[in-house]
Phi, psi and omega in degrees: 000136186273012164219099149320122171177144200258064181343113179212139219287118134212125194066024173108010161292118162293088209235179194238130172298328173208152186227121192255114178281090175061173191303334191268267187310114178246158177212101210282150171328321162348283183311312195292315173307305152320303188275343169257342139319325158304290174327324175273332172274338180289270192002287167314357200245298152332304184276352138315328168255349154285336193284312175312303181306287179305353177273322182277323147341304210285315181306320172223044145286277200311325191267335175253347150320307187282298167335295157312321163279343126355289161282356153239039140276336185292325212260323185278350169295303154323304183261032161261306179270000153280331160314333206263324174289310153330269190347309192288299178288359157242009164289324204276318175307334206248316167303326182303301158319335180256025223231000000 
């Protein structure tokens, strides 16, 4: 087998002591350790700017939500007085028609 390796526990990791490549490349615990401590703040870094993404949705999602009702609240007010203004005006059309 062209990979070798001495299993050992670190940070919920299967991580390996030493990992052997093909005949040459050797890559020491160091390393390995290293490059999985990058990987996890780039991880941490992503779910951190999705998390941010999704706060600022929802922040103008919540904002453009409150705007709408805001104009439709607007818009029943408009039409309670125009319903009301109608009313008036065909009460008045029905005095007129019976007289």
């Amino acid at each position: 087998s062209c990979l070798t390796c001495s299993p050992i526990r670190i940070s919920n990791f299967d991580c390996l002591s030493r990992i052997s490549l093909g005949e040459s490349e050797t890559y020491s615990l160091s390393r390995v350790e290293s490059a999985i401590r990058t990987l996890s703040d780039a991880v941490d870094r992503l779910e951190a700017a999705a998390a941010t993404r999704v706060s600022t949705g929802d922040l103008l999602l919540a904002g453009e939500l409150r705007d709408v009702r805001d104009q439709c609240a607007k818009h029943e007010d408009a039409n309670r007085v125009v319903g009301a203004r109608l009313d008036g005006a065909i009460e008045r059309l029905r005095a007129v028609l019976e007289q």
